[in-house]
C-alpha positions in Angstrom: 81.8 33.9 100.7 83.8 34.7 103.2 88.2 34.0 102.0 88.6 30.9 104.7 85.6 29.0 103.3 86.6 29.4 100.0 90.3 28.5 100.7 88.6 25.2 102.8 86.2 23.8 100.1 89.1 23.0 98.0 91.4 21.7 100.9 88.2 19.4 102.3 87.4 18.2 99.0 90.7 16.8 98.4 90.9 15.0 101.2 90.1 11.0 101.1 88.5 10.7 104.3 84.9 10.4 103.1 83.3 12.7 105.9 85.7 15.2 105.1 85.2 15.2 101.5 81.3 15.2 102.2 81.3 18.5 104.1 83.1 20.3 101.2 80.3 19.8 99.4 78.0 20.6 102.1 79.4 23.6 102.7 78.9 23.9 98.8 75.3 23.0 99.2 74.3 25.2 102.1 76.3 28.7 101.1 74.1 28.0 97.9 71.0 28.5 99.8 71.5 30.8 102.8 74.0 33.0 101.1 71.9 35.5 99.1 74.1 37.9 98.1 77.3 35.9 97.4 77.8 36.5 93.7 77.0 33.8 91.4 80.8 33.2 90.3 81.6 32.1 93.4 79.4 28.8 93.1 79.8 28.8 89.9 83.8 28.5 90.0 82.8 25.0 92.4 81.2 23.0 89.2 84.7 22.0 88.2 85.2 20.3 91.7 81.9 18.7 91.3 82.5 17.4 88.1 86.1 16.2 89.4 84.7 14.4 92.5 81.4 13.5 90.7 82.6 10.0 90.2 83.8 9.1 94.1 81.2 5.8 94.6 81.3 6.4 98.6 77.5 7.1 99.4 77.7 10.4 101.4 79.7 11.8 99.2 77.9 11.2 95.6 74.7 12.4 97.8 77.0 15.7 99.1 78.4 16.6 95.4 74.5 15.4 93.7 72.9 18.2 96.5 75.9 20.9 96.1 74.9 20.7 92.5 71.2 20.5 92.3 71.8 23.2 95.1 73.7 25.7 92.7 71.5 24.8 89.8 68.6 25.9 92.3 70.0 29.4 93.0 68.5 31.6 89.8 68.9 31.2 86.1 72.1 31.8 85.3 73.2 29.3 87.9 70.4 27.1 86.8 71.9 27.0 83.0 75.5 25.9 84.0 74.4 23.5 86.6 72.2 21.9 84.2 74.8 21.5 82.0 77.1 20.1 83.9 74.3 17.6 85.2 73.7 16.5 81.4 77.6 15.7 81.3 77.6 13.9 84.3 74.4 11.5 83.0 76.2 10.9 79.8 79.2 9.7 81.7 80.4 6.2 81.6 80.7 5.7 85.4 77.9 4.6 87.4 78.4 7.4 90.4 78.5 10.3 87.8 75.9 9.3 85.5 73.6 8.9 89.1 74.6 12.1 89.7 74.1 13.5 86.7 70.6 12.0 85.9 69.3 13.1 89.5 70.5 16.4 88.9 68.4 16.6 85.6 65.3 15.3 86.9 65.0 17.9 89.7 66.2 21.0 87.9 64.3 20.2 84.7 61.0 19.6 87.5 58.3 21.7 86.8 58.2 22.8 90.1 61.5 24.3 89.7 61.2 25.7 85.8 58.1 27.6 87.4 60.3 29.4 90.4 63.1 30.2 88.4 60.8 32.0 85.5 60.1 34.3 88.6 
């Protein structure tokens, strides 16, 4: 990813203006998709943002860091295994957003539907 997207996700994400803090994660969520050849680490080193912003109640962005993270988990297996883990945290969690979050997560990457693409 290129160095200035990377050095904004962090900067965006910290920021308590809700759109602003959505679009980190949005940017999260779309470089998981449309970035093909960005090493796995890089979206792998963002799950600790998600899990620290998981529990922020504001609706856009529980659904931003819920899609970054079903995003990431989406990517290939090895993604798919920490994502997953992270998601089973979050649904264990004793606040509302995070467990939402978290539960969501789980039922789309434990989907059939996605089991089956990722076993290509």
């Amino acid at each position: 990813m290129e160095a200035g997207l990377t050095a904004l996700i962090p900067v965006f994400a910290d920021d308590a203006r809700e759109f602003v803090r959505r679009t980190a994660f949005a940017m999260i969520a779309g470089a998981a998709v449309h970035m093909r050849t960005e090493p796995d680490e890089t979206f792998l080193a963002f799950l600790p943002l998600i899990e620290a912003h998981a529990r922020d109640p504001r609706n856009f962005v529980r659904k931003a860091v819920n899609w970054a993270l079903r995003n990431i988990g989406k990517r290939n297996r090895a993604c798919h295994a920490a994502a997953l883990a992270l998601s089973r945290t979050l649904a264990e969690s004793p606040d509302k957003t995070a467990r939402w979050i978290g539960k969501d997560a789980v039922r789309e990457l434990t989907s059939e539907k996605i089991l089956n693409r990722l076993k290509r």
